[in-house]
mmCIF file as Biopython writes it, N, C-alpha, C and O atoms, coordinates in Angstrom:
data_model
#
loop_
_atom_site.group_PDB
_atom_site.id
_atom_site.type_symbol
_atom_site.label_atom_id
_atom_site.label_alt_id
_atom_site.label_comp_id
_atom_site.label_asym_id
_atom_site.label_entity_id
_atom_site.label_seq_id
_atom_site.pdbx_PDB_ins_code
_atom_site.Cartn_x
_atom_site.Cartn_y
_atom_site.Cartn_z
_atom_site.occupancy
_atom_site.B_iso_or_equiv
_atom_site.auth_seq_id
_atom_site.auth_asym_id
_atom_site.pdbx_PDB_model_num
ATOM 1   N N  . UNK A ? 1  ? 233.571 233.099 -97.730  1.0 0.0 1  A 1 
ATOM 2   C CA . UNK A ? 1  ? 232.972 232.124 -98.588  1.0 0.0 1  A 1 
ATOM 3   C C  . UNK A ? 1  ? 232.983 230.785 -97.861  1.0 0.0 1  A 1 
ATOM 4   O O  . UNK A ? 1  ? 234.003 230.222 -97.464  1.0 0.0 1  A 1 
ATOM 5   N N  . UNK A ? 2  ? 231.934 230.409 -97.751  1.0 0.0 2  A 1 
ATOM 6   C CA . UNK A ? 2  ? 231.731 228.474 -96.999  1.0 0.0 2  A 1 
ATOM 7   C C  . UNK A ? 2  ? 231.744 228.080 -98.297  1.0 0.0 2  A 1 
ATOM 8   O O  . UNK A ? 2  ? 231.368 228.748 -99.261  1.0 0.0 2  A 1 
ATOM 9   N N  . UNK A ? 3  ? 232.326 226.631 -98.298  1.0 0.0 3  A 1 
ATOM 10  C CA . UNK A ? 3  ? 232.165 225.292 -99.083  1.0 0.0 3  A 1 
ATOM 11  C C  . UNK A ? 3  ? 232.416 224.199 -98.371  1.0 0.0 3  A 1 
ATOM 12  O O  . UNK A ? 3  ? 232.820 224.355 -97.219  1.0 0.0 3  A 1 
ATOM 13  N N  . UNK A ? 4  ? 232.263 223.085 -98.810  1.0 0.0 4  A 1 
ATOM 14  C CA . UNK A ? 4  ? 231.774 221.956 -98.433  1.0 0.0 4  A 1 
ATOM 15  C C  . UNK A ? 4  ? 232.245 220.788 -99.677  1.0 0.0 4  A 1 
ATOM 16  O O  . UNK A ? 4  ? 232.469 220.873 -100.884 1.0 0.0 4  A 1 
ATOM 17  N N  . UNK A ? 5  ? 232.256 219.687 -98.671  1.0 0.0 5  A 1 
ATOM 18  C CA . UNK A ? 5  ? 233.014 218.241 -99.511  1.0 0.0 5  A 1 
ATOM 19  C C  . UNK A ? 5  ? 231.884 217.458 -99.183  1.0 0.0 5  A 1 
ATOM 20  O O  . UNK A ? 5  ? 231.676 217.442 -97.970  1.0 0.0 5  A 1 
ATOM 21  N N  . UNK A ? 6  ? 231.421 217.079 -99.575  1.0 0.0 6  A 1 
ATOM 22  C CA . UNK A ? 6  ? 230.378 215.564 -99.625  1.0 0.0 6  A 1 
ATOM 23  C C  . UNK A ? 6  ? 231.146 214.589 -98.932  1.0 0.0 6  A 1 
ATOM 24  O O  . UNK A ? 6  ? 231.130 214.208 -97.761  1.0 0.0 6  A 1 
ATOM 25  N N  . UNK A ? 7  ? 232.015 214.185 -100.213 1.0 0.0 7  A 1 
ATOM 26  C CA . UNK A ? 7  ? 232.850 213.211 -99.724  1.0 0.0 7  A 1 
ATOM 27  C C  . UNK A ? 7  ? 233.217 212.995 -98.334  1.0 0.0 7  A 1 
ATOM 28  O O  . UNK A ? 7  ? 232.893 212.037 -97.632  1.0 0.0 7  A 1 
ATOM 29  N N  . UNK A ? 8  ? 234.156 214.313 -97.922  1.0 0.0 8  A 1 
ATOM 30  C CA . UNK A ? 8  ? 234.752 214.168 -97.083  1.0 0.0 8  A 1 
ATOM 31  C C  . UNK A ? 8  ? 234.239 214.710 -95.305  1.0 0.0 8  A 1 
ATOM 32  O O  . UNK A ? 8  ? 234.879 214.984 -94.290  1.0 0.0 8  A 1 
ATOM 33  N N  . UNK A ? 9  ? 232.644 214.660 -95.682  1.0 0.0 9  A 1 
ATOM 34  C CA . UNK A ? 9  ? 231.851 215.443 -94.711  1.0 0.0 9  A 1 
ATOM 35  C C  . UNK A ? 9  ? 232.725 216.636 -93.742  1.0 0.0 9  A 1 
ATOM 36  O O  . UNK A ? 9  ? 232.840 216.739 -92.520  1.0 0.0 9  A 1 
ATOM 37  N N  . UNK A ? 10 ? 233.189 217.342 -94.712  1.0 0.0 10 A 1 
ATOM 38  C CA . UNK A ? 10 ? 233.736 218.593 -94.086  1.0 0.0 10 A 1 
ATOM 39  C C  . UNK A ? 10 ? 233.000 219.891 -94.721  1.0 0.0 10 A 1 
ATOM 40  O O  . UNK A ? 10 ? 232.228 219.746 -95.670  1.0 0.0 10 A 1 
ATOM 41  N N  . UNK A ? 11 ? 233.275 221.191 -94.149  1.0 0.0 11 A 1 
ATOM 42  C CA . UNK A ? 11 ? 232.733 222.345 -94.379  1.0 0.0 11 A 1 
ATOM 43  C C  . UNK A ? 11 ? 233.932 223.180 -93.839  1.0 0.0 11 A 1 
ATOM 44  O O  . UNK A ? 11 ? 234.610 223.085 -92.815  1.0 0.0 11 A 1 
ATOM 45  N N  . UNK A ? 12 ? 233.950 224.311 -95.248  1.0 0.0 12 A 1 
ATOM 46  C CA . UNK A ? 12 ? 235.099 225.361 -94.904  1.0 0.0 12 A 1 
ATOM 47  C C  . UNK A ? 12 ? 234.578 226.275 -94.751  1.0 0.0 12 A 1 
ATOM 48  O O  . UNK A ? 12 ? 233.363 226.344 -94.937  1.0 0.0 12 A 1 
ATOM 49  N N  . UNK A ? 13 ? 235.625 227.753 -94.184  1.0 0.0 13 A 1 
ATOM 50  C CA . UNK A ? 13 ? 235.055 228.647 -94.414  1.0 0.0 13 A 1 
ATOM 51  C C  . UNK A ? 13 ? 236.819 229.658 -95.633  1.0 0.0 13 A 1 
ATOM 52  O O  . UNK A ? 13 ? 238.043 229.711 -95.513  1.0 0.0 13 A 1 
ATOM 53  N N  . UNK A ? 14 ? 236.438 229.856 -95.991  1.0 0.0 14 A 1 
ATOM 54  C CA . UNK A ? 14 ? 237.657 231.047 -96.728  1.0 0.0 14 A 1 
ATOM 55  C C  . UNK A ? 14 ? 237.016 232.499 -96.661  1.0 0.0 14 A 1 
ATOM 56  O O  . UNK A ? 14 ? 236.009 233.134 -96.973  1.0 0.0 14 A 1 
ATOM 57  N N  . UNK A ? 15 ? 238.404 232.622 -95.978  1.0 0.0 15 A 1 
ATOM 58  C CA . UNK A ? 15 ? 237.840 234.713 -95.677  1.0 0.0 15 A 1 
ATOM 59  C C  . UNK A ? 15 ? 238.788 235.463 -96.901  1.0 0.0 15 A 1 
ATOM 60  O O  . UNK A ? 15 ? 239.506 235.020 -97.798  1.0 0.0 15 A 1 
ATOM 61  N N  . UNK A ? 16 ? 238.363 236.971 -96.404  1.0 0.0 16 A 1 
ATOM 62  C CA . UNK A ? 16 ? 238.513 237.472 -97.727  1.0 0.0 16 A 1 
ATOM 63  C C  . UNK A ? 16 ? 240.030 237.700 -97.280  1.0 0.0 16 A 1 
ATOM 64  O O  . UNK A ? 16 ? 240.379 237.512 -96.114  1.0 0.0 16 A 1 
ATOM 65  N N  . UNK A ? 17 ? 241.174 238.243 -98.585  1.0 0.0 17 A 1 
ATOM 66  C CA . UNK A ? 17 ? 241.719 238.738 -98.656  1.0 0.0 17 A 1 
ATOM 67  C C  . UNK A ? 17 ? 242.263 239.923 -98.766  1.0 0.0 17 A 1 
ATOM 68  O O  . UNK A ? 17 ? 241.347 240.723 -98.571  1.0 0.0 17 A 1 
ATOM 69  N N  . UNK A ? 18 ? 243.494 240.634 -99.021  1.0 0.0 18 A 1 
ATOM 70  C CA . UNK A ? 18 ? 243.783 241.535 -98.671  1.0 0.0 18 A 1 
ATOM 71  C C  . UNK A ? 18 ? 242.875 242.850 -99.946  1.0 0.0 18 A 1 
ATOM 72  O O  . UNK A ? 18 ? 242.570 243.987 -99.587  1.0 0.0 18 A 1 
ATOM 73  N N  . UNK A ? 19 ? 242.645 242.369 -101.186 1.0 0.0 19 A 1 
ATOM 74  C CA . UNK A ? 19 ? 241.501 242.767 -102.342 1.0 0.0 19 A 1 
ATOM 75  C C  . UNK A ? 19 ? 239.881 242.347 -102.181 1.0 0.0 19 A 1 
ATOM 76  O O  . UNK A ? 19 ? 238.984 242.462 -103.016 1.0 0.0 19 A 1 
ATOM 77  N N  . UNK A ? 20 ? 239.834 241.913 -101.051 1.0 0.0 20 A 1 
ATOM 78  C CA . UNK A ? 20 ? 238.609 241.348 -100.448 1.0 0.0 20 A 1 
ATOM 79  C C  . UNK A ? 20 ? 238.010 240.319 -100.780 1.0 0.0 20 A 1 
ATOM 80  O O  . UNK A ? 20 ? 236.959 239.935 -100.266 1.0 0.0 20 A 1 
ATOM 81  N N  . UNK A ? 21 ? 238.719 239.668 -101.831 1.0 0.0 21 A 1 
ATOM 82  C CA . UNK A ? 21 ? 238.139 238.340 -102.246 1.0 0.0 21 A 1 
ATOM 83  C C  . UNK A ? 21 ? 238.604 237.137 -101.349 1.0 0.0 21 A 1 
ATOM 84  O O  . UNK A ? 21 ? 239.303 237.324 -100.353 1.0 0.0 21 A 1 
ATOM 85  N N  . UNK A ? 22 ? 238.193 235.927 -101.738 1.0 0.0 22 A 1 
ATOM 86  C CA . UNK A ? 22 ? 238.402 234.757 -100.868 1.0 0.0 22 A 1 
ATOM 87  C C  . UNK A ? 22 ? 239.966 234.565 -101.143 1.0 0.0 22 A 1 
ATOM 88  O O  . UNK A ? 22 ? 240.503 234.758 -102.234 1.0 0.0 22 A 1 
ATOM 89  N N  . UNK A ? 23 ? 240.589 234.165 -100.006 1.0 0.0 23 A 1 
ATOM 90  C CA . UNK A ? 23 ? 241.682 233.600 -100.086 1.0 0.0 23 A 1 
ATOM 91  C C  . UNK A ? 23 ? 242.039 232.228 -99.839  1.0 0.0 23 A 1 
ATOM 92  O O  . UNK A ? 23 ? 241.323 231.845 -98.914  1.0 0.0 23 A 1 
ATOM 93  N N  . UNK A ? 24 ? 242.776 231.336 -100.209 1.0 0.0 24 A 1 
ATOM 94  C CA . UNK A ? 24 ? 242.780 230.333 -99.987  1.0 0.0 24 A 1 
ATOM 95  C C  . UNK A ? 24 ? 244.224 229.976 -98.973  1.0 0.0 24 A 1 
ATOM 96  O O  . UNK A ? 24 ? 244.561 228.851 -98.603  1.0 0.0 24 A 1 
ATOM 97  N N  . UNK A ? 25 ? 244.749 230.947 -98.744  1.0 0.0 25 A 1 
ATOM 98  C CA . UNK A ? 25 ? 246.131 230.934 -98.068  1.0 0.0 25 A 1 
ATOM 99  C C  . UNK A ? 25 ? 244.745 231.154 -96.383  1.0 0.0 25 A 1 
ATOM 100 O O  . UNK A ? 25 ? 245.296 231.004 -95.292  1.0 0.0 25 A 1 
ATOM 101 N N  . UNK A ? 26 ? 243.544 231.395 -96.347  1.0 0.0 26 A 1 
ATOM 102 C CA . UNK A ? 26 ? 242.991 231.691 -95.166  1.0 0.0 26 A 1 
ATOM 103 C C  . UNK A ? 26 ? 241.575 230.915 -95.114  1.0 0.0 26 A 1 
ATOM 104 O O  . UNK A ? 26 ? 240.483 231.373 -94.777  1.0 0.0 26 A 1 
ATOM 105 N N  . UNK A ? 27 ? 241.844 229.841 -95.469  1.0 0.0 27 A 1 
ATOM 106 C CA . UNK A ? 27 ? 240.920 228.504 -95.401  1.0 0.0 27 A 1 
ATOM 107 C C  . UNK A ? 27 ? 241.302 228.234 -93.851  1.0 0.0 27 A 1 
ATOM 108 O O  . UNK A ? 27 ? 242.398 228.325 -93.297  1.0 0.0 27 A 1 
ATOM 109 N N  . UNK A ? 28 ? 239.454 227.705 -93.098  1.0 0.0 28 A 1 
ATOM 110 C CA . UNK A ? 28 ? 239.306 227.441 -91.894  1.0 0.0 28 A 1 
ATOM 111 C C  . UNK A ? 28 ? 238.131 226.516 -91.700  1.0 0.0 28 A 1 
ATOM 112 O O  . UNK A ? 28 ? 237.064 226.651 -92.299  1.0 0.0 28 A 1 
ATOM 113 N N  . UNK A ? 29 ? 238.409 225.519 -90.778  1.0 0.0 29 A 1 
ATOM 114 C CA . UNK A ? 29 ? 237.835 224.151 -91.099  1.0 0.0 29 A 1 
ATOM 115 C C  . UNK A ? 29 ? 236.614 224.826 -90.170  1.0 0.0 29 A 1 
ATOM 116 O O  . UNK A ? 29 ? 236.880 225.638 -89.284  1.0 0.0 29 A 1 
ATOM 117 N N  . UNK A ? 30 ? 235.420 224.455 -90.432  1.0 0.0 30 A 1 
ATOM 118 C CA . UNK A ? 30 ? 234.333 225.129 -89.969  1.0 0.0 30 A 1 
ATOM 119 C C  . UNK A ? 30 ? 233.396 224.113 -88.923  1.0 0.0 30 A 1 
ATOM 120 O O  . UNK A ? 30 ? 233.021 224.262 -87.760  1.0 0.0 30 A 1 
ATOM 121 N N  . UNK A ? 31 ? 233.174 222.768 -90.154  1.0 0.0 31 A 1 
ATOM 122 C CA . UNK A ? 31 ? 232.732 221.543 -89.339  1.0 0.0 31 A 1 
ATOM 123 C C  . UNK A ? 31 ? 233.407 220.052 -89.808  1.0 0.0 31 A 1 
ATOM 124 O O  . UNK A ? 31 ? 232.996 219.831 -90.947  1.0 0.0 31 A 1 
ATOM 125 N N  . UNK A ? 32 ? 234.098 219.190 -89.448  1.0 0.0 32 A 1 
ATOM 126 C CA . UNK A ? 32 ? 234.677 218.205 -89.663  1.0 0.0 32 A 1 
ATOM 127 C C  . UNK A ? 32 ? 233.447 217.004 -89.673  1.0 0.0 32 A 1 
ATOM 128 O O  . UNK A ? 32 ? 234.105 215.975 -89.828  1.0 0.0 32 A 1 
ATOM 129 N N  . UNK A ? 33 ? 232.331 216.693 -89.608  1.0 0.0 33 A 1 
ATOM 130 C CA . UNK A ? 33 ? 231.352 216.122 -88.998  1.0 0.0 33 A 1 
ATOM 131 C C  . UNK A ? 33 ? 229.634 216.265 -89.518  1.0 0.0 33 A 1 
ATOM 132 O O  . UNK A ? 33 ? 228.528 216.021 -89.036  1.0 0.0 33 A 1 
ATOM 133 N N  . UNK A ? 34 ? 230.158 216.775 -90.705  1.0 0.0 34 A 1 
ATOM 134 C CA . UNK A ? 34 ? 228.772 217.832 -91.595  1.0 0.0 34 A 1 
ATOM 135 C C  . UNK A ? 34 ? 228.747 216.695 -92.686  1.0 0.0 34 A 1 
ATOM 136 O O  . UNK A ? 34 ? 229.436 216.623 -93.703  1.0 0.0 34 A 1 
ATOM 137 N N  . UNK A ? 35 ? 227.464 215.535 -92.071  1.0 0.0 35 A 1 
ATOM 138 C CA . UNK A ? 35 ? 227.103 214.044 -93.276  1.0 0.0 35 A 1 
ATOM 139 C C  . UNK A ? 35 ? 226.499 214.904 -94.331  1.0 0.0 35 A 1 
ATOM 140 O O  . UNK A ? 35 ? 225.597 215.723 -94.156  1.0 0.0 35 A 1 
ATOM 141 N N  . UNK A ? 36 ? 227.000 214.669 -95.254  1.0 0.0 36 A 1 
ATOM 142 C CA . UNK A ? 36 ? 226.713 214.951 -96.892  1.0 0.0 36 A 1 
ATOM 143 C C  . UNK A ? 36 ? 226.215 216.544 -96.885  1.0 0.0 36 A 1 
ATOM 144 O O  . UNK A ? 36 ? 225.054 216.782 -96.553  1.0 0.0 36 A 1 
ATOM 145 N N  . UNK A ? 37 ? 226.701 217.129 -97.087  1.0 0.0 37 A 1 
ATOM 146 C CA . UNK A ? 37 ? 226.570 218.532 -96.793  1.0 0.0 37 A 1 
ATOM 147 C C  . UNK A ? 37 ? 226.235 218.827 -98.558  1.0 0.0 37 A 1 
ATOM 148 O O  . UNK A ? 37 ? 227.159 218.459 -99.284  1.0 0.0 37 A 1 
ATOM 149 N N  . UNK A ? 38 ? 225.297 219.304 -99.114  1.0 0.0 38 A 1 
ATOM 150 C CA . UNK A ? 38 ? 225.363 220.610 -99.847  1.0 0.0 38 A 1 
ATOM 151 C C  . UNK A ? 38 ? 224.761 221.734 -100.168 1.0 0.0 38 A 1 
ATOM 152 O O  . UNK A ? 38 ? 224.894 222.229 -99.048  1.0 0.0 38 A 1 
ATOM 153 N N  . UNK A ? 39 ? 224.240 222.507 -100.726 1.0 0.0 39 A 1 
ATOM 154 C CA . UNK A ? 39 ? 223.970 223.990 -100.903 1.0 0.0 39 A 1 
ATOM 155 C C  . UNK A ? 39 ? 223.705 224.438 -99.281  1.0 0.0 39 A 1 
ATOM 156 O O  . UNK A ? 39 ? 222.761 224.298 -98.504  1.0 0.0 39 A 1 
ATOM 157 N N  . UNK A ? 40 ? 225.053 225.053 -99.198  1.0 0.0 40 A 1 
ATOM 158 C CA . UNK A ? 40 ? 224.721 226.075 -98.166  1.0 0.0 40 A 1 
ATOM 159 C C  . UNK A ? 40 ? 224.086 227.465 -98.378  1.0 0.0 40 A 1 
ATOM 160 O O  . UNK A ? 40 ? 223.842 228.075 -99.419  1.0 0.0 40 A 1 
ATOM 161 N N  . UNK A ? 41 ? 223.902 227.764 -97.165  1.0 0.0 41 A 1 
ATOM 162 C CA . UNK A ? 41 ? 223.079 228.874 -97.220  1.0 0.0 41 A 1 
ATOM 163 C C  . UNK A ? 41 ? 223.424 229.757 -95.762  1.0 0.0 41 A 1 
ATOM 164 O O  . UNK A ? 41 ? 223.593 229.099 -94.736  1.0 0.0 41 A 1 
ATOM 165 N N  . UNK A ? 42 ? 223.525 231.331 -95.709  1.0 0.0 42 A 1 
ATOM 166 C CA . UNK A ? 42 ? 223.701 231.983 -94.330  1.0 0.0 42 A 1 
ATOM 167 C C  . UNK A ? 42 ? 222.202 232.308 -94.260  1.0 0.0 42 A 1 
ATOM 168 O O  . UNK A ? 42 ? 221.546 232.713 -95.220  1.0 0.0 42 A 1 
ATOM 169 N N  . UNK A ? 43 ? 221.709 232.079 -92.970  1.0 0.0 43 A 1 
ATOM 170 C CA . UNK A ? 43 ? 220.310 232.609 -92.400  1.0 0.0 43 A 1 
ATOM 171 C C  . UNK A ? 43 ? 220.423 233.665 -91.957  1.0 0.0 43 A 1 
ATOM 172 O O  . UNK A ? 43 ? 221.505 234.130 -91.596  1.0 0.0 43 A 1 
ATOM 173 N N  . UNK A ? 44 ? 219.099 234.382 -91.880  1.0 0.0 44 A 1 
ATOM 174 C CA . UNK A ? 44 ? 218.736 236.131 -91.473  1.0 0.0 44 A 1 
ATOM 175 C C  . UNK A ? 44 ? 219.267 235.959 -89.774  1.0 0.0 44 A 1 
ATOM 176 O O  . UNK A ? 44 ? 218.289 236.381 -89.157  1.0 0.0 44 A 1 
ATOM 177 N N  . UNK A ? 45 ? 219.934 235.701 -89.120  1.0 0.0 45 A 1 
ATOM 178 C CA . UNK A ? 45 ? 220.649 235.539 -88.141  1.0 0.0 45 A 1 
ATOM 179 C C  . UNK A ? 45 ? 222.082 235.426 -88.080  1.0 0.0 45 A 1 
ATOM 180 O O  . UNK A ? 45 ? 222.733 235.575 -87.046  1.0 0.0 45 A 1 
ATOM 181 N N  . UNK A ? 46 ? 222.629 235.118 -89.389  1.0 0.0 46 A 1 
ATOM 182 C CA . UNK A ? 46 ? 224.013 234.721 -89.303  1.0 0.0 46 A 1 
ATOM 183 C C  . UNK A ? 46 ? 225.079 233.251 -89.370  1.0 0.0 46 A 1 
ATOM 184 O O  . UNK A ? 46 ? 226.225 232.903 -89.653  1.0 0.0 46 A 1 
ATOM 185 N N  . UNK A ? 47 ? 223.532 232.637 -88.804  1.0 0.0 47 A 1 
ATOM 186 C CA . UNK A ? 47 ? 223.844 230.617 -88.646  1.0 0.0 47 A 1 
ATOM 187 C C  . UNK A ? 47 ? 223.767 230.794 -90.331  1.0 0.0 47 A 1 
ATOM 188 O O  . UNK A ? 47 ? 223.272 231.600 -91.119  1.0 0.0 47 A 1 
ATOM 189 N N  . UNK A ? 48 ? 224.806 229.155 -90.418  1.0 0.0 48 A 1 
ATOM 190 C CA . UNK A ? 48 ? 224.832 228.488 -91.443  1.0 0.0 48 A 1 
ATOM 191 C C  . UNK A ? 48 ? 223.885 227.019 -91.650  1.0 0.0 48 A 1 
ATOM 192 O O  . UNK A ? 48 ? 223.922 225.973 -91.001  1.0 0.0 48 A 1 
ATOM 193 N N  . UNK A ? 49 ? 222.912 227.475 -93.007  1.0 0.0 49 A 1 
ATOM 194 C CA . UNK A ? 49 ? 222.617 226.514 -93.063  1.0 0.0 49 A 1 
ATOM 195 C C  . UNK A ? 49 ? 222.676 225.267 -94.213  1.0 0.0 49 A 1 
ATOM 196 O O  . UNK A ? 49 ? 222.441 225.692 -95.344  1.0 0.0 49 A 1 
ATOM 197 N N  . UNK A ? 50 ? 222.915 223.974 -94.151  1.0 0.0 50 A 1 
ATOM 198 C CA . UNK A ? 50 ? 223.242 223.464 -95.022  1.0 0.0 50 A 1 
ATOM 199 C C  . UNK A ? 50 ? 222.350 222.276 -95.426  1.0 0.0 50 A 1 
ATOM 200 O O  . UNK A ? 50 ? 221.576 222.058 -94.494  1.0 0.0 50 A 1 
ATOM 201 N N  . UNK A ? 51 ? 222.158 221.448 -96.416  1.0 0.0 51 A 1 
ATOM 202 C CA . UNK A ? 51 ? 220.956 220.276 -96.727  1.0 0.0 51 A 1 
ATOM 203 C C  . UNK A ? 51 ? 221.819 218.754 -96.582  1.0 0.0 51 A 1 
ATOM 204 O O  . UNK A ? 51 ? 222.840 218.675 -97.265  1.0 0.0 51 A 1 
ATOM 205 N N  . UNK A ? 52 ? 221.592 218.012 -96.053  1.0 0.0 52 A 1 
ATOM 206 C CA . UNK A ? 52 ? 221.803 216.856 -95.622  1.0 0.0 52 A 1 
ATOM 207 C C  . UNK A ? 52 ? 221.470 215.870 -96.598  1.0 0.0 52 A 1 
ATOM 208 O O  . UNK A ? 52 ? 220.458 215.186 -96.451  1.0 0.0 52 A 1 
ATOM 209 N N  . UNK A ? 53 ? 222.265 215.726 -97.629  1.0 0.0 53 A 1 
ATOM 210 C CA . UNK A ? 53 ? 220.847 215.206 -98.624  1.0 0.0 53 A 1 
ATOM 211 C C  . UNK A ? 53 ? 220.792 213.646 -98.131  1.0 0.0 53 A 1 
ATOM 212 O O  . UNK A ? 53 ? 219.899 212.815 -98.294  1.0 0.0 53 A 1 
ATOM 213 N N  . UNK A ? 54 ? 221.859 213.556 -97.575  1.0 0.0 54 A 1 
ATOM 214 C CA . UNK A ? 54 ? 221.950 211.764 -97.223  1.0 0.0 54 A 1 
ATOM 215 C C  . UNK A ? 54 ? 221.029 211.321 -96.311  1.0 0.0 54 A 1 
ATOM 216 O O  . UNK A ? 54 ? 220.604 210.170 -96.216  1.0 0.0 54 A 1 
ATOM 217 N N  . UNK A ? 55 ? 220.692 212.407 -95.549  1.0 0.0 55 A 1 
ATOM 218 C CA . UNK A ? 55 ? 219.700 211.944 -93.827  1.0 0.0 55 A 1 
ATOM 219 C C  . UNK A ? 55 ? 218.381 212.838 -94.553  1.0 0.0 55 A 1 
ATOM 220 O O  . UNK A ? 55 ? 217.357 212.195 -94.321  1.0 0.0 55 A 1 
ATOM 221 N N  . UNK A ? 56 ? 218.101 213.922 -95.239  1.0 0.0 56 A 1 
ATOM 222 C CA . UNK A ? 56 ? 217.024 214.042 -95.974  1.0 0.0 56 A 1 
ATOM 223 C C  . UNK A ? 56 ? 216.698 215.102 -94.692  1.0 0.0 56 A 1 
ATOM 224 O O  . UNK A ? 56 ? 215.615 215.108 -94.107  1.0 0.0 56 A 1 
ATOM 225 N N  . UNK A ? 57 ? 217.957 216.098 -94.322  1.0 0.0 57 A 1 
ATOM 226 C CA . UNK A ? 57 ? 217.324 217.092 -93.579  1.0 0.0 57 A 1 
ATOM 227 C C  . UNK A ? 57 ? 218.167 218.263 -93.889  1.0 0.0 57 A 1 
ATOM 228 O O  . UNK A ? 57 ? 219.157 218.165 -94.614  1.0 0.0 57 A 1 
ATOM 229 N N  . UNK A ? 58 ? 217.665 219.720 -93.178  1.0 0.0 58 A 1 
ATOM 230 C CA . UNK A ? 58 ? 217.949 220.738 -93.450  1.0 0.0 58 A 1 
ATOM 231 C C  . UNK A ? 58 ? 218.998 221.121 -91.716  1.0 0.0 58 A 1 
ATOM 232 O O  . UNK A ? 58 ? 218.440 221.306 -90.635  1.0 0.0 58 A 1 
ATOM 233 N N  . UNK A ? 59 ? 220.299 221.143 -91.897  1.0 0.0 59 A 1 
ATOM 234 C CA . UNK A ? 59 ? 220.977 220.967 -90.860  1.0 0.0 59 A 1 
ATOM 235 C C  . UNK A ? 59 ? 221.357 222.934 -90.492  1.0 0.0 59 A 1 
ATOM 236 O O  . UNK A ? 59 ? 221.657 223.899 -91.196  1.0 0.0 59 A 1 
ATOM 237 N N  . UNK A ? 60 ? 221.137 222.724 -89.152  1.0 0.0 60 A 1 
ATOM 238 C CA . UNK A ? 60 ? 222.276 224.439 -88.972  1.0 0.0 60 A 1 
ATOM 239 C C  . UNK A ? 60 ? 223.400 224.434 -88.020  1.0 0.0 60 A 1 
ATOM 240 O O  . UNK A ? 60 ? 223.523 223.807 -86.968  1.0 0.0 60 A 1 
ATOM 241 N N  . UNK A ? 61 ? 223.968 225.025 -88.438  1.0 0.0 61 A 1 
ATOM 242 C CA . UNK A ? 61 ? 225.468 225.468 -87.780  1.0 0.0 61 A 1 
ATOM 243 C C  . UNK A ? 61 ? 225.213 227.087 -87.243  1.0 0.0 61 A 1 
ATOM 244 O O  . UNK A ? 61 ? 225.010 228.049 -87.984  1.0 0.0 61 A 1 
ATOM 245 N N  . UNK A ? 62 ? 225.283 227.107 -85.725  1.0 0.0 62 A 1 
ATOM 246 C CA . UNK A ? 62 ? 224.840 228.259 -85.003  1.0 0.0 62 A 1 
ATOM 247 C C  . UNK A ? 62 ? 226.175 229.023 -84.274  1.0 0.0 62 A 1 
ATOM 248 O O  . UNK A ? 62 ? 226.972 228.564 -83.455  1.0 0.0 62 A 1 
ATOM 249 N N  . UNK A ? 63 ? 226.105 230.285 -84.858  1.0 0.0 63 A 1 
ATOM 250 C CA . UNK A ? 63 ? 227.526 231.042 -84.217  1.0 0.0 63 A 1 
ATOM 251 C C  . UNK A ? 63 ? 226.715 231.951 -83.229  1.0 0.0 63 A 1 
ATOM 252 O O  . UNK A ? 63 ? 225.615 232.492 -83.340  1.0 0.0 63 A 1 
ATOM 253 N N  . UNK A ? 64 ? 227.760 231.925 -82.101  1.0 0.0 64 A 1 
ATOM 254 C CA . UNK A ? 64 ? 227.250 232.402 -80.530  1.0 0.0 64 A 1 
ATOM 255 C C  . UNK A ? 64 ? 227.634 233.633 -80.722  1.0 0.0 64 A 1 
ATOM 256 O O  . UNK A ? 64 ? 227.487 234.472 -79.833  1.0 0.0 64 A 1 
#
């Protein structure tokens, strides 16, 4: 599960647990640097993408 702080222009990621749901004991900082981040979204590739609403763009986060 990704989420995201406005505020605090950060983006998480929480993986699942041992019942497969999100855990929060396994929160992982994803982007420290993500201006006004909200509704994310995973693309048909795997990147994350998220809306910028402050800069008025559609931002991605690309895993290698």
């Amino acid at each position: 599960m990704f989420f995201a702080d406005y505020s605090r222009a950060c983006i998480w990621a929480m993986l699942p647990g041992a019942n497969g749901l999100p855990d929060p004991a396994t929160r992982e900082t994803v982007r420290t640097d993500a201006p006004t981040p909200v509704d994310l979204k995973l693309g048909p590739g795997g990147d994350l993408f998220y809306v910028d609403v402050g800069g008025g763009t559609i931002r991605r986060i690309r895993y290698d």
